[in-house]
C-alpha positions as a Markdown table, in Angstrom:
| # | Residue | x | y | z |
|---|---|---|---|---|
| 1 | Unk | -11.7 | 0.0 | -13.1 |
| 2 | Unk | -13.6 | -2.4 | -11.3 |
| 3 | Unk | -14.9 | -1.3 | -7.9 |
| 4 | Unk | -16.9 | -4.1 | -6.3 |
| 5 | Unk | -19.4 | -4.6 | -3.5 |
| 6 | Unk | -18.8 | -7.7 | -1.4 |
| 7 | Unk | -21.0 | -8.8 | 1.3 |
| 8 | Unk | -22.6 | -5.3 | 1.3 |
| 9 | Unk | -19.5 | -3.9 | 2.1 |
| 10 | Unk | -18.2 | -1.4 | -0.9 |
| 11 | Unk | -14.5 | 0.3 | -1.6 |
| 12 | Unk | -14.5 | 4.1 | -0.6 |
| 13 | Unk | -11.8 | 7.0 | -2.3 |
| 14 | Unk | -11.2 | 10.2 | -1.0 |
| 15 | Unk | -10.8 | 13.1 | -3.1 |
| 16 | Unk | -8.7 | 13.7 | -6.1 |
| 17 | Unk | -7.8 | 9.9 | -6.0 |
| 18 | Unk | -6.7 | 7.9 | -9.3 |
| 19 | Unk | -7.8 | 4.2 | -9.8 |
| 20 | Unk | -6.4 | 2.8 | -12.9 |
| 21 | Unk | -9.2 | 1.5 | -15.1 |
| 22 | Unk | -7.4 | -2.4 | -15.3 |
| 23 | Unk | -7.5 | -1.9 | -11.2 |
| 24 | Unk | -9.8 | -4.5 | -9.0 |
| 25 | Unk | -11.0 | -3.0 | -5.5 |
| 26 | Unk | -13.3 | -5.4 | -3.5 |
| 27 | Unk | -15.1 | -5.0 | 0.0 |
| 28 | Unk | -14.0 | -3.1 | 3.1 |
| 29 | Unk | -11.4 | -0.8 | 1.2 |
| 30 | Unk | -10.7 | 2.9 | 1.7 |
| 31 | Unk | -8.1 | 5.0 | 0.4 |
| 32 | Unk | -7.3 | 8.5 | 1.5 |
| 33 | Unk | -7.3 | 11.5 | -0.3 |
| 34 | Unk | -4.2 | 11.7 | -3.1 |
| 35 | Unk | -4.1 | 8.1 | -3.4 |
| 36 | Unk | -2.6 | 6.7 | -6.8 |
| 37 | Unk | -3.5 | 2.8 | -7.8 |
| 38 | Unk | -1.9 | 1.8 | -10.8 |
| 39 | Unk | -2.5 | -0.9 | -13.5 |
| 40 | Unk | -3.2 | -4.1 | -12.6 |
| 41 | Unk | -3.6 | -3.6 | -8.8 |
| 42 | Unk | -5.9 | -5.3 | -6.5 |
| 43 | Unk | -6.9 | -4.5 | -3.4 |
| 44 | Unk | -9.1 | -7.1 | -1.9 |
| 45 | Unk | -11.2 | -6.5 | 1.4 |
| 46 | Unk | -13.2 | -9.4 | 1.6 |
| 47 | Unk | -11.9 | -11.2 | 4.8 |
| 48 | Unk | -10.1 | -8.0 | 6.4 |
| 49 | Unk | -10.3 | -4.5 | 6.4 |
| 50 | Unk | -7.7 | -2.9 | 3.9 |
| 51 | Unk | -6.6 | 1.2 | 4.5 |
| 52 | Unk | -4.3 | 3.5 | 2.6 |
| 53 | Unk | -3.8 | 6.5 | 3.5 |
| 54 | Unk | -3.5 | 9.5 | 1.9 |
| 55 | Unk | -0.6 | 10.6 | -0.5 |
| 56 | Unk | 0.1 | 6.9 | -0.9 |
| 57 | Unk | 0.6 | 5.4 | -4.3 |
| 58 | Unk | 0.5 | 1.6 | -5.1 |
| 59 | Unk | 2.2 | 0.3 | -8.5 |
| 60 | Unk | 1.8 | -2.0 | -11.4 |
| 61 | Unk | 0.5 | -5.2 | -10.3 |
| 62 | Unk | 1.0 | -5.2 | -6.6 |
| 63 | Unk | -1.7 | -7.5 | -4.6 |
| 64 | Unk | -2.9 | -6.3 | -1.1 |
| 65 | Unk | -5.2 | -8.7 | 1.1 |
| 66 | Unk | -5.7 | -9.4 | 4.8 |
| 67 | Unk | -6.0 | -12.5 | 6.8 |
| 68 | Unk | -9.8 | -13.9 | 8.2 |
| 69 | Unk | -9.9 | -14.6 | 11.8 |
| 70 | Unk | -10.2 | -18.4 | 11.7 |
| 71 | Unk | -8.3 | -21.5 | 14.0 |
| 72 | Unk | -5.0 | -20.1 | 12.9 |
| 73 | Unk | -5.5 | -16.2 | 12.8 |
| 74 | Unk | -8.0 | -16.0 | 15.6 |
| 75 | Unk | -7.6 | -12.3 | 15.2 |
| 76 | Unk | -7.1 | -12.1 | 11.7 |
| 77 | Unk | -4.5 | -9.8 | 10.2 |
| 78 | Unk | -6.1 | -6.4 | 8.4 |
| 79 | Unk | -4.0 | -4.1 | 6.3 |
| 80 | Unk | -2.5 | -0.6 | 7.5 |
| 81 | Unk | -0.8 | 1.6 | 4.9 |
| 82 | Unk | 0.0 | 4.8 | 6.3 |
| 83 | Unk | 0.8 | 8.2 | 4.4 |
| 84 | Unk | 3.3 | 8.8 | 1.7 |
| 85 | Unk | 4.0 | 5.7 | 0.9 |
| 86 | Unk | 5.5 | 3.8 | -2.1 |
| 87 | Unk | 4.6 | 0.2 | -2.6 |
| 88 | Unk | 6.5 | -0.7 | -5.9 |
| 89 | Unk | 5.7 | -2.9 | -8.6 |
| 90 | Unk | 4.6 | -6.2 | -8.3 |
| 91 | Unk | 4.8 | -5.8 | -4.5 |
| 92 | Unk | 2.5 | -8.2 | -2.5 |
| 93 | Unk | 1.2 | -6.8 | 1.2 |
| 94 | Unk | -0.4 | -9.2 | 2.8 |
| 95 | Unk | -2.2 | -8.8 | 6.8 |
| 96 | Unk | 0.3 | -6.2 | 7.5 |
| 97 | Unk | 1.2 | -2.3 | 8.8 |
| 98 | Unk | 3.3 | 0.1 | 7.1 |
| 99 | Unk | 4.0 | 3.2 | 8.8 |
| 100 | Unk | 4.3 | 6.8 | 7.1 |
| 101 | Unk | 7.3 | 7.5 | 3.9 |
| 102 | Unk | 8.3 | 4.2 | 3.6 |
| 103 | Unk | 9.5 | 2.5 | 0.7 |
| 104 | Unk | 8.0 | -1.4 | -0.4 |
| 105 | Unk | 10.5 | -2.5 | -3.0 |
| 106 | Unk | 9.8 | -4.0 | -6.7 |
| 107 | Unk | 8.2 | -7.9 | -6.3 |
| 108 | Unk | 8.6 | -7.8 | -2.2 |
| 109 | Unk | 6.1 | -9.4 | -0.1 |
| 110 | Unk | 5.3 | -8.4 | 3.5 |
| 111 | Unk | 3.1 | -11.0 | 5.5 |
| 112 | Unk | 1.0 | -11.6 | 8.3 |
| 113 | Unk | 1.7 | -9.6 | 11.5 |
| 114 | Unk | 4.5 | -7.7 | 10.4 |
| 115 | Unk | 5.2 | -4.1 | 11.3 |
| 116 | Unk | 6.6 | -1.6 | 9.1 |
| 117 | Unk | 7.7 | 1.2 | 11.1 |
| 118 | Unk | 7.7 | 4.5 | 9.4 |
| 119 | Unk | 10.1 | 6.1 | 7.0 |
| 120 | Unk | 11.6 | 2.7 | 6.3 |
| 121 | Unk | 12.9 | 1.3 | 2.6 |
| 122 | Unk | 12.4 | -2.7 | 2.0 |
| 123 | Unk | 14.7 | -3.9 | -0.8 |
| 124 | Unk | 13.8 | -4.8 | -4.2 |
| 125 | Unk | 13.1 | -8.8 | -3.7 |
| 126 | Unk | 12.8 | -9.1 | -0.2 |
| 127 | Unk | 10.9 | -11.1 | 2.0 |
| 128 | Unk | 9.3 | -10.0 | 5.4 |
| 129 | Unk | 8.5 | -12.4 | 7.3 |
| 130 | Unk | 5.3 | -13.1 | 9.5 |
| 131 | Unk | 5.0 | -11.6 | 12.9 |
| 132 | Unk | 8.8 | -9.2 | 11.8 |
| 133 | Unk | 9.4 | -5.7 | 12.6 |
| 134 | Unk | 11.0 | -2.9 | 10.6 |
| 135 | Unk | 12.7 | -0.1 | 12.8 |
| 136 | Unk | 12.0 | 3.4 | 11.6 |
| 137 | Unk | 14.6 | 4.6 | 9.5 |
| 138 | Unk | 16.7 | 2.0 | 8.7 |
| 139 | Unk | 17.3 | 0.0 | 5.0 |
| 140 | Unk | 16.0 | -3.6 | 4.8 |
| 141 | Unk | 17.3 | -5.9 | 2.3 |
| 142 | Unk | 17.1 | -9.6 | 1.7 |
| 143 | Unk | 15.0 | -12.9 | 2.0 |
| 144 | Unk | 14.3 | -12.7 | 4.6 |
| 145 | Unk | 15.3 | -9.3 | 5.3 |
| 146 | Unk | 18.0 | -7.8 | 7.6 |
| 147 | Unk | 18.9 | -4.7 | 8.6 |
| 148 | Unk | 21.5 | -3.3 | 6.5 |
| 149 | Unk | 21.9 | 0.3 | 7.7 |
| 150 | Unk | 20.1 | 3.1 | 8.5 |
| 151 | Unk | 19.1 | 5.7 | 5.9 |
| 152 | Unk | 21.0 | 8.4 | 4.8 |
| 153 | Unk | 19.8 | 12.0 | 4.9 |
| 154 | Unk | 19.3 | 11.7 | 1.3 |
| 155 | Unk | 17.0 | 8.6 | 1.4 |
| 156 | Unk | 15.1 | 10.0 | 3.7 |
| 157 | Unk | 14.4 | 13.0 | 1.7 |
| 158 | Unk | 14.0 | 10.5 | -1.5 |
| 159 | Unk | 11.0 | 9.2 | 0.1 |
| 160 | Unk | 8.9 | 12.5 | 0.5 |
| 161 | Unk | 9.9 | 13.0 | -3.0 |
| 162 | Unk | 8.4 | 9.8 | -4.3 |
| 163 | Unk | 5.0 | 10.6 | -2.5 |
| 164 | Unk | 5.4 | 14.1 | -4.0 |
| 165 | Unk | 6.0 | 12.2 | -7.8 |
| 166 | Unk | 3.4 | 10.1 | -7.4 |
| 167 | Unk | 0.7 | 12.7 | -6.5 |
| 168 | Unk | 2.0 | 14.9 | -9.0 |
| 169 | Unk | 2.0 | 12.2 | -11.6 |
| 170 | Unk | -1.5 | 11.2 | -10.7 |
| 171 | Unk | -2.9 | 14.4 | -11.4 |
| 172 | Unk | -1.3 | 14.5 | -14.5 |
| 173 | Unk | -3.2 | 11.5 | -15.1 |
| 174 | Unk | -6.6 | 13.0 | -14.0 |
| 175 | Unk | -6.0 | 15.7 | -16.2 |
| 176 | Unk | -5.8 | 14.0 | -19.0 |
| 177 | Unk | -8.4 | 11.4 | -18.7 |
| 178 | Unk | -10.7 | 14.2 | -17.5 |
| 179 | Unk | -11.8 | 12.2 | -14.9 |
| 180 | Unk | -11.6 | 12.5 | -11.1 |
| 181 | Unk | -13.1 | 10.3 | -8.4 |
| 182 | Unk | -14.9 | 11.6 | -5.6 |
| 183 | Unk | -15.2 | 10.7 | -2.2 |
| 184 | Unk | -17.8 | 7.6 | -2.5 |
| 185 | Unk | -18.1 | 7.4 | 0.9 |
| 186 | Unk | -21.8 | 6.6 | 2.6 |
C-alpha cells in the first residue's frame, strides 16, 4: 500500500480500516473507521479534499479525485462519501457527494457537482452527469442516468447488507494478514 504525503498534507485511517497493499492514497484523504479499499484503488487528495466515511468500502480499481478551484471550478469540487457505502468495481467518483447506503455501480462515473442523496443504487455503467442530483431512494440507470423507480423494501435492506459484507469481509482480511491500521491521524 502506498500512502503518500503531498504538499505536507498526508492520508489519515480510522480504526480497524483495510488498505489493500496495491492501493495508492495521496494528500488530504481520510477514511472513517471500518473502511475497506480494495486492490488497485486510488484515492487522490491533491487538488481537493477527499472523505469516506465510516463502514464504506471502495472496490477493485475504482479512481476517486476532486476538482482544483481554478477559472472554471472557482470553488473547486471535493469529494463526500458518506456511511455504508458501496462504490463497485472500477467505479470513478470524481468532485462529488454521496449520501449514506448507497450503491455506485461496476465502471460508473459520477462527476463534478453532483449529489448523491442517500440510500440510492446507480446502475452498473452509468453516467452521472456534472451538477445532477440523485433523489434518496430511488434506482438510477443509464448514460446519462434516469430515474427508473424507486427501491424496493428489499433493496433497501440489500444495501445495509453490503456495508455489513464488506466490513465483515475486511476483517477477515485483517485477520489473516495480521495486520491492522490505526488511526494515523496528527
Amino acid at each position: 500500500m502506498a500512502i503518500r504525503i503531498f504538499k505536507e498534507s498526508r492520508p489519515r485511517l480510522g480504526l480497524h480500516v483495510y488498505v489493500d497493499e496495491s492501493a495508492q492514497l495521496i494528500g488530504d484523504v481520510m477514511l472513517g473507521d471500518d473502511v475497506s479499499f480494495w486492490p488497485l484503488a486510488i484515492a487522490r487528495g491533491d487538488v481537493a479534499s477527499i472523505r469516506i466515511g465510516s463502514r464504506t468500502n471502495i472496490q477493485d480499481g475504482c479512481l476517486i479525485h476532486g476538482t482544483h478551484q481554478g477559472r472554471y471550478s472557482p470553488e473547486g469540487f471535493a469529494v463526500r462519501i458518506g456511511k455504508g457505502v458501496t462504490v463497485g468495481h472500477h467505479a470513478v467518483i470524481h468532485g462529488c457527494s454521496i449520501g449514506d447506503l448507497s450503491l455506485v455501480g461496476t465502471a460508473s462515473v459520477v462527476m463534478d457537482g453532483a449529489v448523491v442523496e442517500d440510500r440510492v443504487m446507480i446502475g452498473a455503467g452509468s453516467l452521472v452527469p456534472p451538477g445532477k442530483r440523485l433523489e434518496t431512494g430511488s434506482l438510477y440507470l443509464g448514460s446519462p442516468v434516469k430515474r427508473a423507480r424507486s427501491l424496493t423494501a428489499d433493496e433497501l435492506d440489500m444495501l445495509e447488507y453490503s456495508a455489513g459484507h464488506y466490513v465483515r469481509l475486511k476483517n477477515e482480511y485483517l485477520k489473516m494478514f495480521d495486520f491492522e491500521h490505526k488511526d494515523e491521524s496528527p
